[in-house]
C-alpha positions as CSV (number, residue, x, y, z in Angstrom):
1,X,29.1,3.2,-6.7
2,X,26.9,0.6,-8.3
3,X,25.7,0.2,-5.0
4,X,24.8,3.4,-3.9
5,X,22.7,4.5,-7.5
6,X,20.8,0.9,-7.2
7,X,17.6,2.7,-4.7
8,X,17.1,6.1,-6.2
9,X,17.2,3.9,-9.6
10,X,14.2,1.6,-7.5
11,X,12.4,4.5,-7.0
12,X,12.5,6.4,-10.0
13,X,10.8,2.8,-11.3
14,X,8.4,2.8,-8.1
15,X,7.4,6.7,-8.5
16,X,6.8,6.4,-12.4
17,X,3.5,8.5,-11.6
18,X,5.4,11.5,-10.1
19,X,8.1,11.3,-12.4
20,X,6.3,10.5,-15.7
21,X,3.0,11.1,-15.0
22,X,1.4,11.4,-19.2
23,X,3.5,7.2,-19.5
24,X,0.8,4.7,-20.3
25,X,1.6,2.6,-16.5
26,X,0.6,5.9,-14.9
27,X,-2.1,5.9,-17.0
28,X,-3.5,2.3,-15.8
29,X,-2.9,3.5,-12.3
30,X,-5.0,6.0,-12.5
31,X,-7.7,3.5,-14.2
32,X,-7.3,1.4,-10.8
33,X,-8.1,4.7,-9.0
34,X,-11.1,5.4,-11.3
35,X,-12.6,1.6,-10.6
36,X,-12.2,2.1,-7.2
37,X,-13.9,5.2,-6.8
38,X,-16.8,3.8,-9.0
39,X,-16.5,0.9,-6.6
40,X,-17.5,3.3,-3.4
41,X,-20.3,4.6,-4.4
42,X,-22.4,3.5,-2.5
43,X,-19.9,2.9,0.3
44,X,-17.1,4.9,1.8
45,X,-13.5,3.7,0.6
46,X,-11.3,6.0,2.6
47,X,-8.7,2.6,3.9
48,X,-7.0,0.5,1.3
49,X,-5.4,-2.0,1.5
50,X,-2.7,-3.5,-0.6
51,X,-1.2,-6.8,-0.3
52,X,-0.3,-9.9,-2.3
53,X,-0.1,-13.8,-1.9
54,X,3.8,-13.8,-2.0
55,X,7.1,-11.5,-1.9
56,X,8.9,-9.5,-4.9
57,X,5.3,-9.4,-6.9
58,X,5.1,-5.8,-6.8
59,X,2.8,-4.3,-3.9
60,X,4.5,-1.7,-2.4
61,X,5.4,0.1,-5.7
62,X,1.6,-0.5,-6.1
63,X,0.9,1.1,-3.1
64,X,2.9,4.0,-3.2
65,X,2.5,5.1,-7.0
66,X,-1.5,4.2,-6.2
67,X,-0.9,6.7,-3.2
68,X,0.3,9.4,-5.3
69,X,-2.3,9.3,-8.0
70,X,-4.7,10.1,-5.3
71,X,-2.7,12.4,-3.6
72,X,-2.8,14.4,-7.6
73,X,-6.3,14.3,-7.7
74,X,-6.2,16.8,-4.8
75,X,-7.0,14.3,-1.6
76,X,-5.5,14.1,1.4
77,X,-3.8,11.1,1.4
78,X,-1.6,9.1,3.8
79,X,0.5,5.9,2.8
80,X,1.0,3.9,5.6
81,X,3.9,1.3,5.7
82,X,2.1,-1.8,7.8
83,X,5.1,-4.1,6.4
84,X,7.3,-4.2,10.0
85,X,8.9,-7.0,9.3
86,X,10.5,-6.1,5.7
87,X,9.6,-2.3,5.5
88,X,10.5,-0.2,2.0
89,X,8.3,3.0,1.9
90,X,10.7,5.1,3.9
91,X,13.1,3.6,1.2
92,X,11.0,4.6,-1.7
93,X,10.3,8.3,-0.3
94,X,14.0,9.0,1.3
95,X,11.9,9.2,5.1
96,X,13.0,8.7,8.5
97,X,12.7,4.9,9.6
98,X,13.4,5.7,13.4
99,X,10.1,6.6,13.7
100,X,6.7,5.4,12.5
101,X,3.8,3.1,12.9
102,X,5.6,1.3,15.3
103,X,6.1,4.1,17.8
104,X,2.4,5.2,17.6
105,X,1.2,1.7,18.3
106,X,2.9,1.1,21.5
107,X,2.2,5.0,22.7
108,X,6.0,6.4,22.1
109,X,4.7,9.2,19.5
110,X,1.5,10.7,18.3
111,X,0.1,9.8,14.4
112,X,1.1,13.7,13.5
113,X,4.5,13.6,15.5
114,X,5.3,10.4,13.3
115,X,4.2,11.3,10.0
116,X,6.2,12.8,7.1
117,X,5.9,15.0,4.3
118,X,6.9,13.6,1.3
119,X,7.8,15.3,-1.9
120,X,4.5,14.8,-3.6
121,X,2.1,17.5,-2.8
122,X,-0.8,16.4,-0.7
123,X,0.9,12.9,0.2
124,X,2.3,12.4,3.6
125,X,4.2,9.3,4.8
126,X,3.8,6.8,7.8
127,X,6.6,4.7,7.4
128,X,6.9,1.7,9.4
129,X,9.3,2.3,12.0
130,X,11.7,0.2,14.6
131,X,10.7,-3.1,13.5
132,X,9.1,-4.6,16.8
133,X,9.2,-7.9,18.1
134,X,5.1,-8.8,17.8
135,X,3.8,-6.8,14.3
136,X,1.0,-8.9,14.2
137,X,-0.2,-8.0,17.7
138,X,-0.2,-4.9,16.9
139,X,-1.6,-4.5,13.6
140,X,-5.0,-6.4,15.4
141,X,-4.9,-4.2,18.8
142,X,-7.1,-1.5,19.7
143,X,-4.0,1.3,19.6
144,X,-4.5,0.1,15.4
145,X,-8.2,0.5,15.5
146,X,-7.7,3.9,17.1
147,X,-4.5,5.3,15.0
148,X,-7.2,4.2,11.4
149,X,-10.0,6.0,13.3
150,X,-7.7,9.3,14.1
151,X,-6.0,9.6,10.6
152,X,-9.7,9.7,9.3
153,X,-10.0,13.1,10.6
154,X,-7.1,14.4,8.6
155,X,-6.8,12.4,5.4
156,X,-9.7,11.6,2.9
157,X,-7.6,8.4,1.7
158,X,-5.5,6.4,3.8
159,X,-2.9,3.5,1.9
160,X,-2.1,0.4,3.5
161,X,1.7,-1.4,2.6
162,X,0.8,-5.0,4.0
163,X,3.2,-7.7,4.1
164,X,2.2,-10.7,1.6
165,X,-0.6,-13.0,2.3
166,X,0.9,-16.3,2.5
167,X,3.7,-14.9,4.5
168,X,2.3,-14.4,7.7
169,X,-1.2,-12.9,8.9
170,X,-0.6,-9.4,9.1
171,X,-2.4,-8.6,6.4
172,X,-5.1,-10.5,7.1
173,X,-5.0,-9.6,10.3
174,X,-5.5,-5.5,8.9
175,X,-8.1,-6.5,7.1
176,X,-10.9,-6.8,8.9
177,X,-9.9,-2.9,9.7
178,X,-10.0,-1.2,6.9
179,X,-12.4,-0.7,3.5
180,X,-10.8,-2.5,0.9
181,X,-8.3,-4.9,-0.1
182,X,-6.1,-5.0,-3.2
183,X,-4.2,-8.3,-4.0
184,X,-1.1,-7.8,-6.3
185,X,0.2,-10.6,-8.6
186,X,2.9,-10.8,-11.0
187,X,2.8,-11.8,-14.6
188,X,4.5,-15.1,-14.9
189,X,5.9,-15.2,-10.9
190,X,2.8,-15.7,-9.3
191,X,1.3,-19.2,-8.8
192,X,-2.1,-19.6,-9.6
193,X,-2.4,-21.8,-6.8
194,X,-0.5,-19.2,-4.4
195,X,-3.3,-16.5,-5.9
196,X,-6.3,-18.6,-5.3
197,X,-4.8,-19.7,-2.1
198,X,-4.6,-15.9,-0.9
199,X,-8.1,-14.4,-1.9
200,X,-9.6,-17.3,0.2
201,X,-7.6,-16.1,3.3
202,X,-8.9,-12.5,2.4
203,X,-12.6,-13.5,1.4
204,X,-13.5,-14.0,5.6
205,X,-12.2,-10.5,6.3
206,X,-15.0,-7.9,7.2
207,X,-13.4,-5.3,4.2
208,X,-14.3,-6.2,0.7
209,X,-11.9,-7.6,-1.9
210,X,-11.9,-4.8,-4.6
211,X,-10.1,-6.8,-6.7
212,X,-6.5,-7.7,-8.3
213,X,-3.8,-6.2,-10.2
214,X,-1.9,-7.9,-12.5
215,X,1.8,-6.6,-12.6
216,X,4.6,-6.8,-15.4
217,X,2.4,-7.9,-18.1
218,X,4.3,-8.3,-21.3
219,X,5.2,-4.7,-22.9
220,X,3.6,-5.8,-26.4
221,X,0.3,-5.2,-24.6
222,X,-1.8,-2.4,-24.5
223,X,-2.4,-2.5,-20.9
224,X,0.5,-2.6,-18.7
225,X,-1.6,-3.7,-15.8
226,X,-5.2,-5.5,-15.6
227,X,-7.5,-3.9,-12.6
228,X,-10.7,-6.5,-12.4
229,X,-12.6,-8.3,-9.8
């Protein structure tokens, strides 16, 4: 039984800002929203993407809970689970995994064939899909280029779930596609050396670095997570 509560217990803790959304951490997300809008102004950010240097430092609850604020102040927003090596999104939302990213990069399905609704209003879910032998050929081929440039049409925001930095290049790779780049890090987990090490790798990518969020601070604080550049 233990077993089977464990993921609806990780996503009530992932979706804090559809479950809770007046609790101070989906208060701070929405700050992060708020300093990335000020940071388009002068430039579009409809692609974002969210990675960090290492694993288990909190990006894809990032992601997703980031997704939904957006999706609550009334965009169209799509949350897109690049990670197809170690995929979670379909986990966090309850969403079909036998399709997804995957099957519109090699031409099996269309992006609307392939996308989900999820329970959040306005939010709708690419998860990652059969995990294919080459994810980093095809996060940099021109089927990726083209799948960013059709979901543009329908979504005013589009989320990115990359896998970590350090890890492999995927994220790297998606980088140079998209607007914006987010890097997670974890109170206390994350080396400095691994951070630093990370936003180097990111710095050559064409998008811009918006900046980093710090994750798990200690509760005694005011601010449950840092947004800064």
């Amino acid at each position: 039984m233990a077993k089977r509560k464990k993921p609806a217990s990780n996503s009530i803790r992932h979706l804090i800002t559809k479950l809770n959304p007046r609790s101070p951490i989906s208060e701070q997300y929405r700050t992060i929203r708020t300093n990335l809008q000020f940071s388009a102004v002068d430039n579009d950010l409809e692609t974002i993407m969210i990675t960090s240097a290492g694993p288990a430092e909190g990006k894809s609850s990032t992601a997703a809970n980031l997704a939904i604020v957006f999706a609550q102040q009334e965009k169209r927003v799509l949350l897109v689970d690049a990670d197809m090596r170690k995929p979670t999104v379909h986990y966090t939302f309850r969403t079909d995994n036998r399709r997804g990213l995957s099957s519109v990069l090699i031409g099996e399905l269309s992006l609307s064939e392939a996308t989900a609704k999820s329970e959040v209003g306005n939010l709708d879910i690419l998860s990652a899909g059969p995990i294919p032998p080459n994810p980093s050929e095809l996060l940099s081929s021109k089927a990726m280029s083209q799948l960013i440039k059709e979901a543009k049409n329908y979504y005013d925001i589009i989320v990115f779930d990359t896998p970590p930095v350090l890890a492999v290049t995927d994220a790297q790779l998606l980088a140079n596609e998209v607007d914006g780049t987010l890097l997670v890090v974890r109170s206390k987990k994350t080396d400095q050396e691994a951070a630093v090490k990370a936003k180097e790798l990111l710095l050559p990518a064409k998008s811009k670095l918006l900046g980093v969020v710090l994750n798990d601070r200690e509760l005694t604080k005011n601010q449950y997570y840092y947004y800064g550049d």
